[in-house]
C-alpha positions in Angstrom: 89.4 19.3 6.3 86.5 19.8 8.7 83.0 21.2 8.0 81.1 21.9 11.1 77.6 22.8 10.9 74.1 22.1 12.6 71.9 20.4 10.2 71.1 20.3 6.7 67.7 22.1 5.5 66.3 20.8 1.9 64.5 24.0 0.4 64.6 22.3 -3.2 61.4 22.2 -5.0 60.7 18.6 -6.4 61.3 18.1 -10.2 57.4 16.4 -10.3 56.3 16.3 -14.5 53.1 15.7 -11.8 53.0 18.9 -10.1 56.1 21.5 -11.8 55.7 23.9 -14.5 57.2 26.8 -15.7 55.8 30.2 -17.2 58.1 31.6 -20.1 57.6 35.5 -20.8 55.6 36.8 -23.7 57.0 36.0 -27.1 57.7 32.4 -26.4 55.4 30.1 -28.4 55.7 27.3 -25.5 56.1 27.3 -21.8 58.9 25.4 -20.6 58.1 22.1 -19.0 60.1 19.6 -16.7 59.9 16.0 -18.0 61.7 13.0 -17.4 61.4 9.3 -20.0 62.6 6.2 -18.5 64.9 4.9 -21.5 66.2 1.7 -19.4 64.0 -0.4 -17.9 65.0 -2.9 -15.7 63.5 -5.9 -17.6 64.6 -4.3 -21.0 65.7 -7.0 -23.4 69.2 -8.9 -22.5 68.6 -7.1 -18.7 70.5 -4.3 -19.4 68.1 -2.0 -17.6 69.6 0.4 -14.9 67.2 0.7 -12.5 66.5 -1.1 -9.8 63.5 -3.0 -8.7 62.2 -1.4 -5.2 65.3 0.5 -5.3 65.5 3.6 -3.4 64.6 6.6 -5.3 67.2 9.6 -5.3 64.7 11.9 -3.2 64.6 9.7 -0.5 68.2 9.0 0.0 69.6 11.3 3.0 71.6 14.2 1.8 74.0 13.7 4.7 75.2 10.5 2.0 76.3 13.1 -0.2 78.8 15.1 1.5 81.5 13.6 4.0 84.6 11.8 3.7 86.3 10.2 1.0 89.5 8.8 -0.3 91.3 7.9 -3.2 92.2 4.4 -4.6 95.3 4.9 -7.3 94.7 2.9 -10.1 96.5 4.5 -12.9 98.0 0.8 -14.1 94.5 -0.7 -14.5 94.7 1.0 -17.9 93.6 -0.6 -20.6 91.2 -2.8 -19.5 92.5 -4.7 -16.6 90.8 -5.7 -13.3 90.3 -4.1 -10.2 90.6 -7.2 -8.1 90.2 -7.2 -3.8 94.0 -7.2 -3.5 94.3 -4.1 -5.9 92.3 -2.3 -3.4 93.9 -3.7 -0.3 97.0 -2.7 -1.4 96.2 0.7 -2.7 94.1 2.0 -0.1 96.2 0.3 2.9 93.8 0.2 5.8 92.7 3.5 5.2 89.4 2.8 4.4 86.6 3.5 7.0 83.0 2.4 7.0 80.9 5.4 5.7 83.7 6.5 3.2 82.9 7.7 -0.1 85.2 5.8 -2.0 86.9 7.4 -5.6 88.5 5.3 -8.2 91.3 6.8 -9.7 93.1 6.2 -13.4 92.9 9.4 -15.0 90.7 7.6 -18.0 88.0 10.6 -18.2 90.8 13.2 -18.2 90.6 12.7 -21.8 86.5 11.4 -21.7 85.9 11.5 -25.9 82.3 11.2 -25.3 81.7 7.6 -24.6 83.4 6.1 -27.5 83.3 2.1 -27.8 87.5 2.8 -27.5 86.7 4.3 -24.2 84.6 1.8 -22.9 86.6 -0.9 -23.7 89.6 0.2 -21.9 88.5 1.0 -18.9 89.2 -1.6 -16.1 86.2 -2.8 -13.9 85.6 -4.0 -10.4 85.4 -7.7 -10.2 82.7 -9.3 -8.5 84.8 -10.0 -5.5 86.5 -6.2 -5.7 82.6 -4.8 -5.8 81.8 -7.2 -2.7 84.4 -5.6 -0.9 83.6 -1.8 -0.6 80.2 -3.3 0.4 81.9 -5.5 3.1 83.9 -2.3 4.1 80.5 -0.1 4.3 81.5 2.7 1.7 78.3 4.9 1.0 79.6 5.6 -2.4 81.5 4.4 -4.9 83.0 7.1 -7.7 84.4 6.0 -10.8 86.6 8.1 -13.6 86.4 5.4 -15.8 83.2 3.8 -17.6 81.3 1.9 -15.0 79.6 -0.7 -16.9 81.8 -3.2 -17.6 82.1 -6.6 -16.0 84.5 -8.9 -15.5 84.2 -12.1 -17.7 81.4 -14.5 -17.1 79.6 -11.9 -14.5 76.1 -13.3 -14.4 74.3 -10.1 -15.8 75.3 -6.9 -17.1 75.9 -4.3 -15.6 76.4 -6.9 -12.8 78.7 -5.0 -10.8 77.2 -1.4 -10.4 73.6 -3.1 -10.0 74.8 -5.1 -6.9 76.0 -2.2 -5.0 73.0 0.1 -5.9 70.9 -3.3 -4.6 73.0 -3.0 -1.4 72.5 0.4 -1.1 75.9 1.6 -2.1 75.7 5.0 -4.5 77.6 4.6 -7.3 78.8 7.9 -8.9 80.2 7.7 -12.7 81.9 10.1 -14.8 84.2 12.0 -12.6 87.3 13.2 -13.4 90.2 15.4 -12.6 91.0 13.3 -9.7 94.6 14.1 -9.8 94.1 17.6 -8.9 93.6 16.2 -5.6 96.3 15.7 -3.1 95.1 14.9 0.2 94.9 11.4 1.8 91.4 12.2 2.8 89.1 14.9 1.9 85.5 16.0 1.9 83.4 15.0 -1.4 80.3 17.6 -2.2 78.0 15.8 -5.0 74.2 16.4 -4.0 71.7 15.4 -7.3 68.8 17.0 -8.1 65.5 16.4 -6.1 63.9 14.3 -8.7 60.7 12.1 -8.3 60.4 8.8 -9.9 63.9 8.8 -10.7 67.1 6.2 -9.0 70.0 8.6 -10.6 70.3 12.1 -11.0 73.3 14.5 -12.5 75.4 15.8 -9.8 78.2 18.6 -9.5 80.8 17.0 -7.6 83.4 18.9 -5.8 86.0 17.9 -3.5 87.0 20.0 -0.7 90.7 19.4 0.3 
């Protein structure tokens, strides 16, 4: 499907704990307030901070990212807690791929999402290192997952190894989405802008796909 239009105008007002507040009516005993806590760091003990040293922050990135083509990878048979390997994604997405793609993993895992049980986590597959080298090779802008994103194949030299490389290569990666089998087109247009926060490298989204 094709979306024609001009430009995009940002008329967001920045989430700033520097610069936003917010009146309640009379009768409240506080005004509401916009605050954000860092809980990862990226030094935090056994490195399993999240956020990325001189990374780009999610205000700067272009909005154009966040809308544009995507495609699917089927990977229902990665379930339990198999790898996603370079051949896997050959093979599934057949040439299709196309630098600037937003790029969606698909194995129905968050269909039934419990809340991010330890169960959960440990079946979902994972991109090996050489899988995650790949999309970046292949220039996707975006990486989608409806699976948990965190694990690593064995032996990966840091945690988190995988989704910290491409976010170090500038390659958005975009966790918790699901339904992806309501989706049948080869190709489609993904809608997922975040919030306009400051200070911050990840933001919630509402993702939609247009089909």
């Amino acid at each position: 499907m094709s979306i024609e239009f001009g430009k995009i105008v940002d008329i967001s007002l920045e989430l700033d704990a520097k610069n936003f507040a917010m009146r309640t009516p009379a009768g409240f005993t506080k005004d509401m307030q916009f605050e954000m806590e860092v809980i990862k760091e990226h030094d935090a003990p056994g490195g399993a901070g999240q956020i990325v040293r001189g990374g780009t922050q999610i205000h700067q990135l272009p909005l154009e990212l966040f809308i544009g083509d995507a495609i699917i990878a089927d990977l229902r048979d990665k379930l339990p807690g198999k790898p996603i390997t370079v051949k896997d994604l050959e093979q599934r997405l057949d040439n299709r791929i196309r630098k600037g793609d937003r790029l969606l993993l698909r194995t129905d895992h968050n269909n039934a999402y419990d809340g991010g049980s330890d169960k959960w986590m440990k079946e979902s597959p994972y991109l090996t290192i050489g899988a995650t080298m790949w999309c970046i090779e292949k220039g996707v802008v975006i990486v989608g997952y409806d699976f948990y994103h965190g694990n690593d194949e064995p032996g990966a030299p840091r945690v988190f190894h995988n989704s910290r490389t491409l976010s170090e290569r500038g390659v958005i990666t975009m966790p918790y989405l699901k339904n992806l089998d309501q989706i049948d087109k080869d190709r489609f247009t993904l809608v997922a802008f975040p919030l306009k926060l400051i200070g911050a490298e990840a933001s919630p989204i509402r993702a939609v796909a247009l089909v």
